[in-house]
C-alpha positions, 0 to 999 in steps of 0.5 A, spaced: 659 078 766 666 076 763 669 082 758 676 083 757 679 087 762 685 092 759 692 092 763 695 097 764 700 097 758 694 096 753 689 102 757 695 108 756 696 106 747 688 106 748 686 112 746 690 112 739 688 106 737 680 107 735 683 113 730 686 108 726 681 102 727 675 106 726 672 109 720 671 116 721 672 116 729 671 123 730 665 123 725 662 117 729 662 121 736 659 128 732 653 124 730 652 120 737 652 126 740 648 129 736 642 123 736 642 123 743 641 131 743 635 130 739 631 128 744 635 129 751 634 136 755 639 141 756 642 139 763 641 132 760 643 126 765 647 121 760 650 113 761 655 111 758 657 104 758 663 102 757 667 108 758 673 107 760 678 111 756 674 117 756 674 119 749 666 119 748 665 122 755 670 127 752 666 129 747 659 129 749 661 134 754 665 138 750 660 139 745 654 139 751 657 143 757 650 143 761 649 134 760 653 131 766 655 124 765 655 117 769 661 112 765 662 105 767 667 100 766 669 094 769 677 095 768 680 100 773 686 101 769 682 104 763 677 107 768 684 111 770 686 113 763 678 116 763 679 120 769 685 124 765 682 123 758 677 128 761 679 131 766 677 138 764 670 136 765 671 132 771 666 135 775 660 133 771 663 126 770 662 120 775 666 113 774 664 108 777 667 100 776 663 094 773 658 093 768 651 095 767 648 092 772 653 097 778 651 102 774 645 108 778 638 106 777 637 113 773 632 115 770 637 117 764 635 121 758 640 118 753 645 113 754 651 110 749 655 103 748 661 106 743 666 098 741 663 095 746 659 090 744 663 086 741 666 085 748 661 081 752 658 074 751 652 072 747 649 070 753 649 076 756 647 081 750 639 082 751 640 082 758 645 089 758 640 091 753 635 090 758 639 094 764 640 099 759 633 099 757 630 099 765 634 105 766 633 111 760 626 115 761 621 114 756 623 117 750 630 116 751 635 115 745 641 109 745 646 110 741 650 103 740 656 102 735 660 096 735 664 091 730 657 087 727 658 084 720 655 077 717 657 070 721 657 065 715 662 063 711 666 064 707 663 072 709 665 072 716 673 070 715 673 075 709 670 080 714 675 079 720 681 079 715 679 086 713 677 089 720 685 087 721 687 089 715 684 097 715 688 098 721 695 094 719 701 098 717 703 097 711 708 091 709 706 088 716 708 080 717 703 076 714 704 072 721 702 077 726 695 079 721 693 071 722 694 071 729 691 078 730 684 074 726 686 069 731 685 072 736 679 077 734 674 069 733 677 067 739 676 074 744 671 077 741 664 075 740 661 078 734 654 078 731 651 079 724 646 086 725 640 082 723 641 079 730 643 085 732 637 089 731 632 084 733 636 083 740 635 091 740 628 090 740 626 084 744 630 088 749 624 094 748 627 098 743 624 101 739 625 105 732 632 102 732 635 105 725 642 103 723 645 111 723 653 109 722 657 103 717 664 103 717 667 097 714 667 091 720 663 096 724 655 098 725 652 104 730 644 103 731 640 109 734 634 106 739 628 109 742 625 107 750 618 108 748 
């Protein structure tokens, strides 16, 4: 699988940037964290994809001390600034480098995908949903959150320019926010949340339901049956 891989500059301003390009960030980690407990026991075992920086690890476990983690990511330098990030429950985090299929076979109780999505290519999104899928126990709840808005033209452009904007400062130089819409159609790979729900089911999720929308991005809860 190819992904964006974050170097060592990009890993160490990481953990400032959702704040500003995520709508209700916080919120966003509250209401995961309270979607997986709905159905994961209280020494639950979770999976986080895509866990580099730390931040959702650290709020899952601060706000479950009995639920011990198994994060992965393919970028050692932000696999890095998770093991800092969460240091303070460093014993009931495991990090381990790649992509979902390196990840430990489970059974997982829940598992999450918080903007991770939008960084791995169509081709491979139904089979990383299927991995996730064949590692969770029945019942098991998915949380995913990623940027998803509609793919025709002229939406899809407008879309891009208000993602970009949302977290630009303010008088920023018209030349950077073009090249930043440049470089999200050329890195990022982006599907309308129809694709997105339907790629959820044909994975074998279940109840898939949108719980989260935050200008350019949408979060799902799905279930294993």
């Amino acid at each position: 699988m190819t992904s964006i891989h974050f170097g060592s500059e990009s890993a160490a301003s990481y953990t400032k940037r959702p704040g500003r390009q995520v709508p209700g960030f916080d919120s966003l980690h509250r209401m995961v964290s309270m979607l997986l407990a709905e159905r994961a026991p209280g020494t639950a075992r979770i999976l986080v994809l895509g866990a580099g920086g730390g931040l959702e690890l650290t709020a899952l476990a601060d706000a479950h001390p009995g639920w011990s983690f198994d994060g992965i990511d393919p970028s050692p330098d932000m696999l890095q600034l998770a093991r800092h990030t969460s240091a303070a429950h460093a014993e009931r985090v495991q990090l381990l480098q790649g992509y979902i299929g390196a990840a430990p076979v489970g059974p997982y109780d829940g598992a999450t995908a918080l903007l991770t999505f939008h960084f791995i290519p169509r081709e491979q999104r139904l089979a990383t949903l299927k991995n996730i899928h064949q590692r969770l126990r029945s019942g098991a709840a998915f949380t995913l959150a990623h940027i998803s808005f509609p793919q025709a033209e002229p939406e899809r452009s407008q879309w891009i320019a208000r993602h970009v904007g949302y977290s630009a400062a303010p008088g920023a130089d018209p030349a950077q926010l073009q090249g930043a819409c440049d470089t999200i159609r050329a890195k990022l790979t982006i599907l309308a949340p129809e694709e997105e729900e339907d790629m959820l089911r044909q994975a074998g999720f279940t109840g898939v339901s949108l719980f989260y929308a935050g200008l350019s991005f949408r979060g799902w809860v799905a279930y294993k049956p």
